[in-house]
N, C-alpha and C positions, 0 to 999 in steps of 0.2 A: 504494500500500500504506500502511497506518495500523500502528501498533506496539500499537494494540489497535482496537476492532473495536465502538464504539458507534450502533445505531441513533440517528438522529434525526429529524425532523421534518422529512425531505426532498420532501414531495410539495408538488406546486403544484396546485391548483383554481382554473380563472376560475370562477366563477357568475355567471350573467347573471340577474336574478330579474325584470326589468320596463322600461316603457319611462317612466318617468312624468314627467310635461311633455311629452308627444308629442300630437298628434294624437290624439283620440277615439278612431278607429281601432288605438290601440295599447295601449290602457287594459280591455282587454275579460279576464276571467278565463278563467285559463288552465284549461281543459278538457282532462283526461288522456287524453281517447278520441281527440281530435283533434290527438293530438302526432303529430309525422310520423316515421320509422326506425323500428327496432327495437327493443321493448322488453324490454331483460337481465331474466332470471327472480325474481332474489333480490331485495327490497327491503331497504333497508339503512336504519336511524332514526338520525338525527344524532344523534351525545353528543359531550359536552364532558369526557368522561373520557379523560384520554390515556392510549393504549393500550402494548404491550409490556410488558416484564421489566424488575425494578431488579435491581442488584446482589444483594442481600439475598435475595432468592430465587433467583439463582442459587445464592450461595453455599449456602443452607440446604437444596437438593436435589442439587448436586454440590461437597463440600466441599473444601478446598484440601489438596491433599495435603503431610504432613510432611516439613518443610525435607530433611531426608535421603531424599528420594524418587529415584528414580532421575528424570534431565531428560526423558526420553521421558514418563514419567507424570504429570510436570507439565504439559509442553506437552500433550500430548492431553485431560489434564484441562479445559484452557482452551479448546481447541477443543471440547470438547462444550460448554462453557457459553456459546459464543458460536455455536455451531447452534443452540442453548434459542435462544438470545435472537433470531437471525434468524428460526425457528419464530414467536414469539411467545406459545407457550403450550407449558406445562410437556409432556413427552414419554419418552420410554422410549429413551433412549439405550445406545449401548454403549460399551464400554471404549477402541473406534477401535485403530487400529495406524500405524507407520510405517516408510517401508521402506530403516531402517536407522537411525543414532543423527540427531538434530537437533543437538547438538553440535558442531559442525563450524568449522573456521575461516571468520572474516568473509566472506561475499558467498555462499557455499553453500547451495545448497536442497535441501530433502527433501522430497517428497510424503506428506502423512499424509491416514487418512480414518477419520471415526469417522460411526456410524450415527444417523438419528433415526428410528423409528418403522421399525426394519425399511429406509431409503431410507438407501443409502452417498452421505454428502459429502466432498469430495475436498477439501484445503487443501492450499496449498504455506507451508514454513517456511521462511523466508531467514535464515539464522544473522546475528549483525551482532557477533557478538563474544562476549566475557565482560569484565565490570567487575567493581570488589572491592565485595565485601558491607558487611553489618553488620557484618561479624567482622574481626577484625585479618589473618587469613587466609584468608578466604571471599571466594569469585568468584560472581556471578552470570552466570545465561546470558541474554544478550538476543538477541531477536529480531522480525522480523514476521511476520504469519500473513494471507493471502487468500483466502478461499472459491475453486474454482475452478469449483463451481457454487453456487448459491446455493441456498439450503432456505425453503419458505415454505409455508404454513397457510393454510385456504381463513378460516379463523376470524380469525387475525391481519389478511390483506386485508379483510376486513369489519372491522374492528376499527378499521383504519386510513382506511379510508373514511367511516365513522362520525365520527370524527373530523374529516376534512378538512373533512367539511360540515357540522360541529358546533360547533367548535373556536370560531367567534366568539360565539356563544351567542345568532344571530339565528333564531326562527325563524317569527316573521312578516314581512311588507312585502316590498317590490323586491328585496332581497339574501339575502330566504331560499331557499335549495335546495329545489328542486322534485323528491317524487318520486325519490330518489337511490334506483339499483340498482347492480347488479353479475351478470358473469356466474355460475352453478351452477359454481364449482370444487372440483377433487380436493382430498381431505382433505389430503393431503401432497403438493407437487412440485415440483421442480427447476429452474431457470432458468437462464439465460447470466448473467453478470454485465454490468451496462452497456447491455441490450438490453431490448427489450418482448418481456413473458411468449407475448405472442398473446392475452391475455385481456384484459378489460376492465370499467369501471366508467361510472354515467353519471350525469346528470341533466336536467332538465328546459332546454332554453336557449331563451330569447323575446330575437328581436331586432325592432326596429322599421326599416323604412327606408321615407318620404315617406308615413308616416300606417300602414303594409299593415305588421301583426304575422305574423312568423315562426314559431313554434314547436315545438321536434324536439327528439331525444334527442340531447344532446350526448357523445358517448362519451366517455373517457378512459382511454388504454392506460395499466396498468399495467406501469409496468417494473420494471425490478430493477437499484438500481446496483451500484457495483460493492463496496461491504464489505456489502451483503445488505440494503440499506434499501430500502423501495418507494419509488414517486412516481407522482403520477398526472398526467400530461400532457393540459395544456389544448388540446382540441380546434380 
């Protein structure tokens, strides 16, 4: 558990792009007809744009509720802006509920769930206490918060795939991605935390061995960890 809940730049890509200093034999241009497996439907264009949500837009479409707010409407306030942020892109959430105060003395949990897009996400809240505020007699409440399923965008996985195979800014020679797809995902869905969606991402992989070029679609299961970040697992 994290005491706050920031995406980051968790995903790992091998790209294998050539064999070059090999044998003749491994020097030959890769031809898209003759890749071997399955080719994922959605084609995906590497950018160097990093993807997700800043603060600043969370705040400016779910704003911070006033210090005298009650603590349930705080805390759920924060869990929808960090379903925004696992979503990856702005959405139509609701006001969530929990089932019964999050207040509570240190180590206690509460089960809260607020919606995106119409899809209930379930968080659990583990009290860790209250410490004194700003004010000579103000307490705050702390806590953490973990998705207990995670929320994710067929958009934001494209987004983040874009990325991975964008991010160095090569996109000619031996090391450029070849070809990068992914599979046709639901606009909205759900995941285990920790675990592969079932879905996946790919690209082009050329290996050479004793002169004889290889080349197939190297998948790469997307997973979901566990505070709501993808990664894409080197095949």
């Amino acid at each position: 558990m994290k005491r706050t809940v920031i995406p980051a730049a968790a995903a790992v890509v091998v790209l294998v792009g050539g064999c070059a200093g090999e044998a003749s034999g491994c020097d030959a241009e890769v031809r898209l007809s003759e890749v071997q497996g399955k080719k994922r439907p959605v084609r995906i264009e590497p950018s160097t744009r990093h993807p997700g949500m800043v603060d600043r837009e969370l705040e400016k479409a779910l704003p911070t509720p006033d210090l005298d707010a009650e603590t349930n409407e705080k805390v759920l306030n924060h869990l929808r802006q960090e379903t925004v942020r696992m979503a990856g892109v702005m959405g139509e959430t609701g006001p969530g509920r929990c089932a019964g105060e999050v207040d509570r003395p240190r180590g206690e949990t509460v089960r809260c769930t607020v919606t995106y897009e119409g899809v209930t996400v379930p968080w659990l809240v583990t009290s860790e206490g209250t410490t004194s505020g700003l004010g000579a007699f103000s307490q705050d409440f702390v806590y953490t918060a973990r998705p207990l399923k995670t929320l994710h965008t067929a958009r934001a996985v494209y987004d983040w795939y874009a990325w991975e195979t964008g991010k160095n800014g090569t996109t000619e020679g031996p090391l450029a991605p070849v070809d990068p797809r992914c599979d046709r995902l639901p606009e909205v869905f759900l995941a285990e935390p920790g675990k592969e969606t079932g879905y996946y991402c790919q690209d082009v992989s050329v290996t050479c061995t004793d002169g004889v070029q290889d080349v197939k679609w190297g998948d790469r299961p997307i997973r979901a960890e566990e505070n709501g970040d993808l990664s894409f697992l080197a095949g």
